[in-house]
N, C-alpha and C positions, 0 to 999 in steps of 0.2 A: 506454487504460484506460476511456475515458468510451463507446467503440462496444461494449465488453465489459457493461459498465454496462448502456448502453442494454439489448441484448439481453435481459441478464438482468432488468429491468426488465419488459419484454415478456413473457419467457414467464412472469414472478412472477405479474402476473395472469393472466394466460390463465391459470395451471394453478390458484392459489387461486379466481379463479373456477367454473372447474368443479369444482374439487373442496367449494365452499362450495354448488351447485347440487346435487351429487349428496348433499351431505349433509342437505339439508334435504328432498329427493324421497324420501331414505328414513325421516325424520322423519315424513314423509306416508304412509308406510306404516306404520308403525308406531301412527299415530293412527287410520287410516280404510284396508280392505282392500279394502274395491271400486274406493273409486280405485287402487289399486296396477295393478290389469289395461290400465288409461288409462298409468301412467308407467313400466311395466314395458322396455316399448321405449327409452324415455329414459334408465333409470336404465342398461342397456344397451348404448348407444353411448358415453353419458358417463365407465361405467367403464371400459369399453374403453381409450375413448380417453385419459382421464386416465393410466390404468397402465398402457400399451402404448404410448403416443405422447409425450402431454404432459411425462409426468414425467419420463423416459431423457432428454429433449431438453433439460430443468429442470434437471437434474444435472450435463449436460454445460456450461450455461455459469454455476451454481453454480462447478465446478473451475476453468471459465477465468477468471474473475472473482475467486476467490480467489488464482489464482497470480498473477494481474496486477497485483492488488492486495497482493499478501503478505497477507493478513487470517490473525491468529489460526482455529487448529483450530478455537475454540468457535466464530465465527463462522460454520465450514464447514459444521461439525456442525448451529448450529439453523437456519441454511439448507435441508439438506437435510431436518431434520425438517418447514418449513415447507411442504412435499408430502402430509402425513400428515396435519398439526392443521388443521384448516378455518381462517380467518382470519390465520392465524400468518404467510403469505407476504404478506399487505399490510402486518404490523408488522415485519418482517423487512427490507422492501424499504424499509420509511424508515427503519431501524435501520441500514442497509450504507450509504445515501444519504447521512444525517448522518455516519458515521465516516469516510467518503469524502469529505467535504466540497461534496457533489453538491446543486446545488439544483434546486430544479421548473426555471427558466426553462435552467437547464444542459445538463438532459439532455435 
């Protein structure tokens, strides 16, 4: 359970990361439209790759990490929301840590 862990630990940031970067580049469009032609390419690969890559691969060891762990639905559930809400997969990932008894120097 703790290499399951791990994993999902991994792609928690990876994918909250990008997805906290894409949300704030379109912050930036929304503030200022000439920068937008500068991050346009960014905002680009980022989505891409968030919802085509990051995320299917986020979900996949979401599931394995909840069967390994037996964790409550709701747990599954605002896991899988934390792909969606900016920030929610760093509160998420010490949320499953603590209920799992997982500490920093563990994983």
């Amino acid at each position: 359970m703790l290499r399951a862990f791990q994993r999902y630990r991994l792609m928690s940031f990876v994918t909250g990361t990008t997805l906290i970067i894409l949300f704030i580049t379109l912050l930036l469009h929304a503030v200022d439209l000439a920068l937008w032609r500068h991050l346009k390419v960014l905002v680009t690969v980022l989505g891409v790759g968030h919802g085509v890559v990051l995320y299917p691969i986020y979900l996949v060891m979401c599931f394995q990490l909840a069967l390994k762990a037996r964790l409550h639905p709701g747990y599954l559930l605002l896991m899988l929301a934390a792909g969606f809400v900016p920030g929610l997969a760093f509160y998420m990932e010490a949320r499953v840590a603590r209920k799992l008894a997982i500490g920093v120097g563990d994983a």
